[in-house]
mmCIF file of the C-alpha atoms, coordinates in Angstrom:
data_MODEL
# 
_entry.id   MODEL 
# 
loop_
_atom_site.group_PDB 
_atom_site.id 
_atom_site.type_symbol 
_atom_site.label_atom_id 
_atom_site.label_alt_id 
_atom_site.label_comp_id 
_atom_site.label_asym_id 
_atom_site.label_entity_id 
_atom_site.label_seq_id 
_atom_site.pdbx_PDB_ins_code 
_atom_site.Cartn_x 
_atom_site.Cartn_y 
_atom_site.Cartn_z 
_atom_site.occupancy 
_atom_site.B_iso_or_equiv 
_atom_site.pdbx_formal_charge 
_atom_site.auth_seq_id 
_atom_site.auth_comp_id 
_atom_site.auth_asym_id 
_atom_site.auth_atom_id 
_atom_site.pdbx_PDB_model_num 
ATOM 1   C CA . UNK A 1 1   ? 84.825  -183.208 329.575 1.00 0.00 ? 1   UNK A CA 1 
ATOM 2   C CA . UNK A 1 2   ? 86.821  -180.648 329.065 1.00 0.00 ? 2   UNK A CA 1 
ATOM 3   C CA . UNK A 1 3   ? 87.591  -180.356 325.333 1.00 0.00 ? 3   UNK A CA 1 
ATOM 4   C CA . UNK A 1 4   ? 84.240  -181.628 324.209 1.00 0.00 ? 4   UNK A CA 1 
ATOM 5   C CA . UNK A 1 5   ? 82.474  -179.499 321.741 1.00 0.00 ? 5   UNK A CA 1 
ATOM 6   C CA . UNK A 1 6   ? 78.320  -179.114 322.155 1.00 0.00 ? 6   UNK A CA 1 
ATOM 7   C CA . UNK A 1 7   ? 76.401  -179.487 318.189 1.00 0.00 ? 7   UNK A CA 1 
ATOM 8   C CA . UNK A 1 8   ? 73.883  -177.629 318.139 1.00 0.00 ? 8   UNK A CA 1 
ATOM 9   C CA . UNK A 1 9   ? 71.496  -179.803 316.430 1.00 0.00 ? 9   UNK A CA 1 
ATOM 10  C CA . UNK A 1 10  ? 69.043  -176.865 315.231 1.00 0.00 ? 10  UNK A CA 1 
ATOM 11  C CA . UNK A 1 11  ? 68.992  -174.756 312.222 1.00 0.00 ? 11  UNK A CA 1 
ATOM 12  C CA . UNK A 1 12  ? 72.202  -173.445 310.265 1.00 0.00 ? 12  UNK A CA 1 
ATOM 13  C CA . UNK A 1 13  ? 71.950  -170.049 310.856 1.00 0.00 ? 13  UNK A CA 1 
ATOM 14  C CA . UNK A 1 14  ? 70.227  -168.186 307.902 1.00 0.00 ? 14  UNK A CA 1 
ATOM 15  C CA . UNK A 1 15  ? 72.286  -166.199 305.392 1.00 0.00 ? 15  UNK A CA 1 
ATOM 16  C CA . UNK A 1 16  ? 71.800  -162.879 304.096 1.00 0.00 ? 16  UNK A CA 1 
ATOM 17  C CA . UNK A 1 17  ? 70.488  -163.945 301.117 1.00 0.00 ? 17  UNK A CA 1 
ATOM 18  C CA . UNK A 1 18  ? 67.688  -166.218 302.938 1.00 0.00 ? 18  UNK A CA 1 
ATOM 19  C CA . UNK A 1 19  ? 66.886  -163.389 304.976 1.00 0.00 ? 19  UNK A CA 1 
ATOM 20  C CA . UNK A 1 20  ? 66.241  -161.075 301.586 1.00 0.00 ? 20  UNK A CA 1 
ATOM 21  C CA . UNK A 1 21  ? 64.214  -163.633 300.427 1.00 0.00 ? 21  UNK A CA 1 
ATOM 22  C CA . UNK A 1 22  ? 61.747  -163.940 303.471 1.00 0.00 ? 22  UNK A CA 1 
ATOM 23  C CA . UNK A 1 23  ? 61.709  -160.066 303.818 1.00 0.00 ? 23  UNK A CA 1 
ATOM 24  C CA . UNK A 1 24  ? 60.746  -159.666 300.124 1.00 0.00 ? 24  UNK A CA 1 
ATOM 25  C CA . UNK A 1 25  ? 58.150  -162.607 300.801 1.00 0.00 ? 25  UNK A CA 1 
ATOM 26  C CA . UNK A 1 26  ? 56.637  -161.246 303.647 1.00 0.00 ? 26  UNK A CA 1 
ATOM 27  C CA . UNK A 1 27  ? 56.621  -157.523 301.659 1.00 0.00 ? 27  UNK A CA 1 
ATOM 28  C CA . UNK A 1 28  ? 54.493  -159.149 298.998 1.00 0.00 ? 28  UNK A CA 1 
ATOM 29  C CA . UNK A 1 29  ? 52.243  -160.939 300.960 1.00 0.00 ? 29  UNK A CA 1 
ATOM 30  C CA . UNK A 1 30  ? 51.709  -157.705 302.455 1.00 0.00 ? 30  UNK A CA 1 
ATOM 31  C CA . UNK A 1 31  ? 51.651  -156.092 299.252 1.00 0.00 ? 31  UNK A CA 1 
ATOM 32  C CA . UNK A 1 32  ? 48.583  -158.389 297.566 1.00 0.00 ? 32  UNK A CA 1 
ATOM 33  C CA . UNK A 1 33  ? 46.621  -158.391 301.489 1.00 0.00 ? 33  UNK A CA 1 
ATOM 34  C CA . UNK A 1 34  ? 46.571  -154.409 300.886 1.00 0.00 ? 34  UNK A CA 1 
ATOM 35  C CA . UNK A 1 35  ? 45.699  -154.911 296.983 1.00 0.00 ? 35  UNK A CA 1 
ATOM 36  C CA . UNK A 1 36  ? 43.244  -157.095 297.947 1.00 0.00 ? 36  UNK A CA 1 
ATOM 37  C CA . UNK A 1 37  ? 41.709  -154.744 300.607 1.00 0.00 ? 37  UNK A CA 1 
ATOM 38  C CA . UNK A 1 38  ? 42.014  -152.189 298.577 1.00 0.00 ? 38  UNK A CA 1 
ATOM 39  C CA . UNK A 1 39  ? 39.999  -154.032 295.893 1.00 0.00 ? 39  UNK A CA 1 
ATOM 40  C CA . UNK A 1 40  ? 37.277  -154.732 297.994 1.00 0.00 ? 40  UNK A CA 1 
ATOM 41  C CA . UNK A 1 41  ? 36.320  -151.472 299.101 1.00 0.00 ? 41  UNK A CA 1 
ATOM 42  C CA . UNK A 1 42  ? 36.283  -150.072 295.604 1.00 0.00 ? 42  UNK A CA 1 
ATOM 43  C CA . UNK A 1 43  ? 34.389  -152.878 294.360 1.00 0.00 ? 43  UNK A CA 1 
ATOM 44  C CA . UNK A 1 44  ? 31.400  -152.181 297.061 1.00 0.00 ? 44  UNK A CA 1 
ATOM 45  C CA . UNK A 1 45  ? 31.631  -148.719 295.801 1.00 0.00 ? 45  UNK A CA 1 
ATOM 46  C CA . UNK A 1 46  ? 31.360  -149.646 292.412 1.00 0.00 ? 46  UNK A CA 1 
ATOM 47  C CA . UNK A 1 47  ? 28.612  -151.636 293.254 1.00 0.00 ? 47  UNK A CA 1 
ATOM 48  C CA . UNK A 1 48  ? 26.822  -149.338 295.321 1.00 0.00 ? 48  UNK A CA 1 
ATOM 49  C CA . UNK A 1 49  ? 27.077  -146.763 292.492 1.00 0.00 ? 49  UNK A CA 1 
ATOM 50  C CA . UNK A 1 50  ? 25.550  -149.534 290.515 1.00 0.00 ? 50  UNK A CA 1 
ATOM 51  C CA . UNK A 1 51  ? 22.556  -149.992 292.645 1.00 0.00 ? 51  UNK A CA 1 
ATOM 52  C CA . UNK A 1 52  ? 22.275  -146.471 292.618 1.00 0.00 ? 52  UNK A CA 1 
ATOM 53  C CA . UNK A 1 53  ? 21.793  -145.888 289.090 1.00 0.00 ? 53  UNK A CA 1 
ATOM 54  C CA . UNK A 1 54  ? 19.527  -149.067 288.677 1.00 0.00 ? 54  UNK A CA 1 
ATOM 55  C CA . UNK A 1 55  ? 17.389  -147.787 291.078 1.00 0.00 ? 55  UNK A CA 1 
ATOM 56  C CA . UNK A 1 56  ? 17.328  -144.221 288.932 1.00 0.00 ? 56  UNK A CA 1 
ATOM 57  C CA . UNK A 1 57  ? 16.637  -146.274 286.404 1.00 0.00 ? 57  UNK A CA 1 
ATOM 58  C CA . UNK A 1 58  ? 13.574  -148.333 287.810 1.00 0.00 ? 58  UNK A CA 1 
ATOM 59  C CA . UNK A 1 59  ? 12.119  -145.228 289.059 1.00 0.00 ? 59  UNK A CA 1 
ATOM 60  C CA . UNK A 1 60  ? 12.281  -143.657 285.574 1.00 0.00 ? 60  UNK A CA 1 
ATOM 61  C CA . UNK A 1 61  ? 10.730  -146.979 284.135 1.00 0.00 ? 61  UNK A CA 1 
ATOM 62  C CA . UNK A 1 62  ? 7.844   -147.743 286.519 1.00 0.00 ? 62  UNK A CA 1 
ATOM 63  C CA . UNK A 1 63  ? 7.068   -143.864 286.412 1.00 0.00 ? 63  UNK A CA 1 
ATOM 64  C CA . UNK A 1 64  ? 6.892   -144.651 282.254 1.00 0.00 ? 64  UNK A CA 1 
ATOM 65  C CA . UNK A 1 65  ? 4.842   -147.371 282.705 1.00 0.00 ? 65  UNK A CA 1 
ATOM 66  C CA . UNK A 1 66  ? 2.776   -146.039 284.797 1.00 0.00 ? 66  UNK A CA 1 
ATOM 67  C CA . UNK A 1 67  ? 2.054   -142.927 282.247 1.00 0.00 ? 67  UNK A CA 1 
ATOM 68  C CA . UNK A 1 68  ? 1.414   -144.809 279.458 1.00 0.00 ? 68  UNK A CA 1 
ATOM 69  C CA . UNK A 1 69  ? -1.159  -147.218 281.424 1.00 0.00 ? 69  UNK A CA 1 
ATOM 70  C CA . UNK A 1 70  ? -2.932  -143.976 282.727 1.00 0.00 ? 70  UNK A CA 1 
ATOM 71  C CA . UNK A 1 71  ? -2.795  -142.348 278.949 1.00 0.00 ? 71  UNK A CA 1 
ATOM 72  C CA . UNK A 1 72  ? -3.579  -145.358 276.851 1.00 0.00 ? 72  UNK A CA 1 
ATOM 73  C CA . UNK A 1 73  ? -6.487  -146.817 280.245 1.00 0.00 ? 73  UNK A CA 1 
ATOM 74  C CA . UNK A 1 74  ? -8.187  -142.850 279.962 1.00 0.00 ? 74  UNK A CA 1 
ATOM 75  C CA . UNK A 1 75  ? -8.256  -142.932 276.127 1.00 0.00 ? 75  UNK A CA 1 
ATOM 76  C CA . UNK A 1 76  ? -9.494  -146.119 276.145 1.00 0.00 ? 76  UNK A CA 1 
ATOM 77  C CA . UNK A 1 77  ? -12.509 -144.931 278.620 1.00 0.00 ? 77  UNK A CA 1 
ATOM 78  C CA . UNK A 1 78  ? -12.883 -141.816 277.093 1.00 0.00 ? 78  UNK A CA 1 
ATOM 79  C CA . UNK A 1 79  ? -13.617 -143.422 273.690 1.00 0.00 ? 79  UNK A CA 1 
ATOM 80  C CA . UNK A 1 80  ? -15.856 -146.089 274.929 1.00 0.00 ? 80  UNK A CA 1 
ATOM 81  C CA . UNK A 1 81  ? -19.389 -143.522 274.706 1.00 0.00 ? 81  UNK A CA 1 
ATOM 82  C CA . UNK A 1 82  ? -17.956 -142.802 271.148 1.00 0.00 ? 82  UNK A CA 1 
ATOM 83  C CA . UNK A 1 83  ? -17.293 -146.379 270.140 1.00 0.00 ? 83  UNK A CA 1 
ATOM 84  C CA . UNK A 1 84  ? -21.141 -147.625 271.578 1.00 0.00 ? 84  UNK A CA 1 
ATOM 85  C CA . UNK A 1 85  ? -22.598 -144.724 269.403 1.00 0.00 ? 85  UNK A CA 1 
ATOM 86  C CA . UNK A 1 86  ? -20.512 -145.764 265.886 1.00 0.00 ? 86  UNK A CA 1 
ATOM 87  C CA . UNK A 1 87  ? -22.713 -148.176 264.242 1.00 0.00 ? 87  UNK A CA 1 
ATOM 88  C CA . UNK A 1 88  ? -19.968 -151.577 263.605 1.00 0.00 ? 88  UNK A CA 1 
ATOM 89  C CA . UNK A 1 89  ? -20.252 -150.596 260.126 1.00 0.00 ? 89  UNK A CA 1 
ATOM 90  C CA . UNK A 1 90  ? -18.931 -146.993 260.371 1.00 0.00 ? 90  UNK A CA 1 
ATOM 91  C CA . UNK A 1 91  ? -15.675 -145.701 259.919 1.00 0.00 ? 91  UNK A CA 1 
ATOM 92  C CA . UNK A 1 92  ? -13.845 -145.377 263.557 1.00 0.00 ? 92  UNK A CA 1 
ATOM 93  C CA . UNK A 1 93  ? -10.636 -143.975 261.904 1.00 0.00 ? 93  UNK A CA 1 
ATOM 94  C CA . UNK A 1 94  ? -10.774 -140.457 263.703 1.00 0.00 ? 94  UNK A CA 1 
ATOM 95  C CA . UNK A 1 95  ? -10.946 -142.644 267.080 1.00 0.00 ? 95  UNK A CA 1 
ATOM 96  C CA . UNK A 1 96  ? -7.910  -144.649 266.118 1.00 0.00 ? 96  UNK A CA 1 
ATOM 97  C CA . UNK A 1 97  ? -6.043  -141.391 265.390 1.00 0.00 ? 97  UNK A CA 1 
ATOM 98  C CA . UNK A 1 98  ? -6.789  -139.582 268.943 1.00 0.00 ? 98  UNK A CA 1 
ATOM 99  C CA . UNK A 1 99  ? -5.283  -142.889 270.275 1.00 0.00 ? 99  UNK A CA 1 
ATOM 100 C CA . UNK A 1 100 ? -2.152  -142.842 267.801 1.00 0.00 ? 100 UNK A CA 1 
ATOM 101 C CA . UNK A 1 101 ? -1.700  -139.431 268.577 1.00 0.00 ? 101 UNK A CA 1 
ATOM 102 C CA . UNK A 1 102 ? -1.775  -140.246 272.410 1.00 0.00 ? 102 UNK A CA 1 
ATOM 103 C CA . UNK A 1 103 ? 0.581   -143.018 272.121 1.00 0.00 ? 103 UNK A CA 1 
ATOM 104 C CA . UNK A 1 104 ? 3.076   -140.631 270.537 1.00 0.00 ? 104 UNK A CA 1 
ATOM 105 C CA . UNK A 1 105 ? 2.721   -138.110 273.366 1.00 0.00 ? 105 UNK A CA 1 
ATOM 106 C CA . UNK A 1 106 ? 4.487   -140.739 275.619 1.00 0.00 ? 106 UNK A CA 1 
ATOM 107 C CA . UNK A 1 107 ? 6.779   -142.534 273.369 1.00 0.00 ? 107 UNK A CA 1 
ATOM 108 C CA . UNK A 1 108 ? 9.313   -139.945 274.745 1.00 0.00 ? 108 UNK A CA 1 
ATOM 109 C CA . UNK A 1 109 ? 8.693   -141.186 278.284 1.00 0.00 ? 109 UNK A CA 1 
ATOM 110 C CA . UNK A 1 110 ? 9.218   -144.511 277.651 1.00 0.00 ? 110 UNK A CA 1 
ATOM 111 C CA . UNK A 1 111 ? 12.309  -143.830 275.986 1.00 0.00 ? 111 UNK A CA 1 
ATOM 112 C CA . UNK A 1 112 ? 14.247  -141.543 277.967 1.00 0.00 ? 112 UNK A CA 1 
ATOM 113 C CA . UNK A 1 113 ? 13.355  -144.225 280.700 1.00 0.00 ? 113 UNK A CA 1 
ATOM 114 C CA . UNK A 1 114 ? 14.686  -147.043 277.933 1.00 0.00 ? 114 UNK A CA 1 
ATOM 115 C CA . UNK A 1 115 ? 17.925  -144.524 277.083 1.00 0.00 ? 115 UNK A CA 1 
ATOM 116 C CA . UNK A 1 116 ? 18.773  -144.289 281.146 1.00 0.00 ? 116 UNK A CA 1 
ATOM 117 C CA . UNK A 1 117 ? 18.474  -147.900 281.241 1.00 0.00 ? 117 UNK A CA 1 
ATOM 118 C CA . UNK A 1 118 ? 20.358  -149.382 278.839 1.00 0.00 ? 118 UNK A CA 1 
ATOM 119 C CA . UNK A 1 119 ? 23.116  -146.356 279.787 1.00 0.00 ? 119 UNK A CA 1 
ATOM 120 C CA . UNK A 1 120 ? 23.580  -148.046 283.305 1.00 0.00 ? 120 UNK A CA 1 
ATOM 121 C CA . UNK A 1 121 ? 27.167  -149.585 283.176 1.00 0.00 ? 121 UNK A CA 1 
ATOM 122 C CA . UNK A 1 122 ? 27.413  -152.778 285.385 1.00 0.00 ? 122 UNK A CA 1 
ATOM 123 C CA . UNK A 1 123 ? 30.294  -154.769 286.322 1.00 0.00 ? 123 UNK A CA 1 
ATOM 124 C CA . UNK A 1 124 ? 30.314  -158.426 284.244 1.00 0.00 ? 124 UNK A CA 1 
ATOM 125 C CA . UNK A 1 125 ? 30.914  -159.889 287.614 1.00 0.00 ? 125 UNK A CA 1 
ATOM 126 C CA . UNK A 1 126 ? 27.984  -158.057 289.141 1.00 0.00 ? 126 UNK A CA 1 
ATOM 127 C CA . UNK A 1 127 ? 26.022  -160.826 287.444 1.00 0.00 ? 127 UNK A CA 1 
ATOM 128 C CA . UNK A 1 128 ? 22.469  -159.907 289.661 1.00 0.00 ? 128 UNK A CA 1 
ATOM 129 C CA . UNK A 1 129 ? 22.581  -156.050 288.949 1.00 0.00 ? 129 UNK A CA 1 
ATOM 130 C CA . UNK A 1 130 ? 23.704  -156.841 284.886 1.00 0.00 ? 130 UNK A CA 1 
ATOM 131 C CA . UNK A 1 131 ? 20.422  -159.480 285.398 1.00 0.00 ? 131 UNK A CA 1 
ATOM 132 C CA . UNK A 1 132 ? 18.152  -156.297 286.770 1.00 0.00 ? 132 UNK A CA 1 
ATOM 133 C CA . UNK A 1 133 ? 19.210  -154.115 284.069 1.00 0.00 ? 133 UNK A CA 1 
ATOM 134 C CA . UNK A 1 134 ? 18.616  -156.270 281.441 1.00 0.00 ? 134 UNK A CA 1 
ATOM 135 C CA . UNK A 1 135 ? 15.319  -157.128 283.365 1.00 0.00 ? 135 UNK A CA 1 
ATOM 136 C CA . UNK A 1 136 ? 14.624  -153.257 282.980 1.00 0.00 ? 136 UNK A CA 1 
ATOM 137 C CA . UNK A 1 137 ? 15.868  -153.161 279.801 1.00 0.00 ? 137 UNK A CA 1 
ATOM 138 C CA . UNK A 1 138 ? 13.608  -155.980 277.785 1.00 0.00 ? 138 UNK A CA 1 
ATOM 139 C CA . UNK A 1 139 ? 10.372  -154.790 279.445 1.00 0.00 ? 139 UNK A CA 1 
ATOM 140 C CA . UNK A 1 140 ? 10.776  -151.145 278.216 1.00 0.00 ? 140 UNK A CA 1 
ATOM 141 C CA . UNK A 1 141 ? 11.788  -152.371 274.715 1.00 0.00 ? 141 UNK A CA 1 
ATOM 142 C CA . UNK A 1 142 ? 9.028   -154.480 274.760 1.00 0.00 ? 142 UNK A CA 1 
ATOM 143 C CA . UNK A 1 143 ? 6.453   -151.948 275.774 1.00 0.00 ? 143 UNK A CA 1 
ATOM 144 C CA . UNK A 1 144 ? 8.311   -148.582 273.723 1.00 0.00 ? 144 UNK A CA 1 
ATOM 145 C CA . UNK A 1 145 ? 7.317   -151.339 271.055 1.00 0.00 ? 145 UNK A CA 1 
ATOM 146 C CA . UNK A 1 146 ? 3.639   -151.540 271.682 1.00 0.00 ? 146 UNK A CA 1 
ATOM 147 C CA . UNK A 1 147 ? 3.193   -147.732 271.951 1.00 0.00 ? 147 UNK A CA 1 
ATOM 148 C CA . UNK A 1 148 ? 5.077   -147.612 268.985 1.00 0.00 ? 148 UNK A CA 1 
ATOM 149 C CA . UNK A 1 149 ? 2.296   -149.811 267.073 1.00 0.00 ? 149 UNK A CA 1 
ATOM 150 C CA . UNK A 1 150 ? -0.190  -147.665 268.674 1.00 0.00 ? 150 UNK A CA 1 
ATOM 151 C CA . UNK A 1 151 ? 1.270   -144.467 267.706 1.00 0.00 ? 151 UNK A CA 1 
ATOM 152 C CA . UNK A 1 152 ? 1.534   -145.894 264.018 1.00 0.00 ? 152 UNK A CA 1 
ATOM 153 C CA . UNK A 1 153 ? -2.247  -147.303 264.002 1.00 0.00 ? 153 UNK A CA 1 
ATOM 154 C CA . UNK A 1 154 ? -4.453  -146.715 267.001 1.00 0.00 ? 154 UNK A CA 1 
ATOM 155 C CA . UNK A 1 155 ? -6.175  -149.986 266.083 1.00 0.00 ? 155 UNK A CA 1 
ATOM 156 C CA . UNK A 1 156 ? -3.307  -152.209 267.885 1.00 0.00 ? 156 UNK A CA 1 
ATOM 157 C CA . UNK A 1 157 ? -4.492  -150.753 271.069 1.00 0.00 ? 157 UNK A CA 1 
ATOM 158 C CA . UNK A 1 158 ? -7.702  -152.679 270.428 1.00 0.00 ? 158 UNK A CA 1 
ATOM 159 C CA . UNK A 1 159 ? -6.572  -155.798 269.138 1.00 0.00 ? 159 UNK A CA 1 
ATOM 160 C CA . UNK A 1 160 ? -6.821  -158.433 271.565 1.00 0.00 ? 160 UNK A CA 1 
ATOM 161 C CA . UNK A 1 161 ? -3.083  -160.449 271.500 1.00 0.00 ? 161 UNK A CA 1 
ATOM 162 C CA . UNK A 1 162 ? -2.856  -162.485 274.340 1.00 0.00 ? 162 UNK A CA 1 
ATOM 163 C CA . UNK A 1 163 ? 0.430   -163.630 273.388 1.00 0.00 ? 163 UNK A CA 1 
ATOM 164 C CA . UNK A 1 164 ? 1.704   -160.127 273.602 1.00 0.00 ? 164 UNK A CA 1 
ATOM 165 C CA . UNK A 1 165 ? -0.299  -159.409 276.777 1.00 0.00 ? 165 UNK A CA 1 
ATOM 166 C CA . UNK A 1 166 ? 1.571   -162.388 278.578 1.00 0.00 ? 166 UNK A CA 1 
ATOM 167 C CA . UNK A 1 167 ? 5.081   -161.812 277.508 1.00 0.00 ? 167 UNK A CA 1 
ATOM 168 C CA . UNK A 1 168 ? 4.399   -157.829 278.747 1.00 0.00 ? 168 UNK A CA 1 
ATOM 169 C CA . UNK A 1 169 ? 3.409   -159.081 281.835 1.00 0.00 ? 169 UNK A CA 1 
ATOM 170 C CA . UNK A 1 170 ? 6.171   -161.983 282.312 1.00 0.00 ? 170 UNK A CA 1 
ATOM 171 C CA . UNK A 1 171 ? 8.760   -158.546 281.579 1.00 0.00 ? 171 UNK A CA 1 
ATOM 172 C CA . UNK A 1 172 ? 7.359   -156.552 284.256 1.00 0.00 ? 172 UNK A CA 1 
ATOM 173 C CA . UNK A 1 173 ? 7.500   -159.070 286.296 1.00 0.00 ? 173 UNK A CA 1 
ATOM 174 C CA . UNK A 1 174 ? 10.925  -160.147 285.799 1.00 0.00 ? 174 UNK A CA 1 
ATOM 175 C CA . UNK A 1 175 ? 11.919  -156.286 286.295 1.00 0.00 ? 175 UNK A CA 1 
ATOM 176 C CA . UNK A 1 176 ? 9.527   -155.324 288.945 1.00 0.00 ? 176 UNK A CA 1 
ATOM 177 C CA . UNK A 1 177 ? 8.147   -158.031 290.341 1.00 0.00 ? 177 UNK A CA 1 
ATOM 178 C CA . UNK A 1 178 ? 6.378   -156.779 293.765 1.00 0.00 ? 178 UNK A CA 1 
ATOM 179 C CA . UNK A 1 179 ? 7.236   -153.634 293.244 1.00 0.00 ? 179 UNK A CA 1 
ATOM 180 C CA . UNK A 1 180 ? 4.722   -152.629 290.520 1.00 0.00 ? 180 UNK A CA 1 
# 
């Protein structure tokens, strides 16, 4: 057997230009594992940063709420004496102005909250924190709207709407829900 020649029934060995190729494939797979790790660590900071400033912003808003309930609940108690003594048939209009005029004392609170809130910037594809802030969002709107009322006539504070009493409550507790 001298004179036979062995095949080598493998591969053809690879050319240069085969050998480019792979290299530059493996550099881009590479490339877009990095990008994508990359990615991910500056979208949890983004998000964290997120969270951060929604919870700034439910802070500010439960701290609003929570003024105007103690405001508008002591008016409400303090004028209750004065209210029994007015005959029904009396005029009740300086009442309903010390109420207006408390109502406008916090109108600021509830909007600087409403201003830090809708200022939050979230990520479209941070779908439950854009959901939270728009939670936080409707309820102040909703309630810088009532106060408004007030502020304009102190009589709206002693209107009974349950309507409006509902949909103020479903807000809060779509934004707050245990956390009130």
């Amino acid at each position: 057997m001298a004179g036979v020649e062995v095949l080598d029934g493998g591969r053809p060995p690879r050319g240069p230009r085969a050998v480019r190729r792979l290299r530059l494939l493996a550099a881009l797979v590479a490339l877009l594992v990095v990008a994508g790790a990359v990615l991910a660590v500056l979208d949890a900071r983004w998000r964290d940063d997120e969270r951060d400033r929604l919870a700034g912003c439910e802070e500010r808003a439960l701290a609003a709420a929570r003024r105007t309930d103690t405001v508008l609940a002591a008016m409400v108690a303090y004028l209750r004496p004065a209210f029994a003594a007015v005959p029904e048939g009396s005029s009740r209009d300086s009442f309903y102005a010390i109420v207006a005029a408390e109502a406008e004392e916090v109108r600021p609170v509830l909007r600087r909250a409403l201003e830090v809130c809708r200022g939050v910037e979230v990520r479209s594809w941070h779908r439950d924190l854009g959901e939270q802030q728009r939670a936080y969002v409707a309820y102040l709107a909703a309630r810088e709207q009532l106060v408004a009322e007030v502020a304009a006539d102190g009589r709206v504070l002693y209107t009974a709407d349950q309507a409006r009493s509902d949909e103020l409550a479903a807000l809060r507790e779509e934004a707050f829900g245990a956390r009130r």
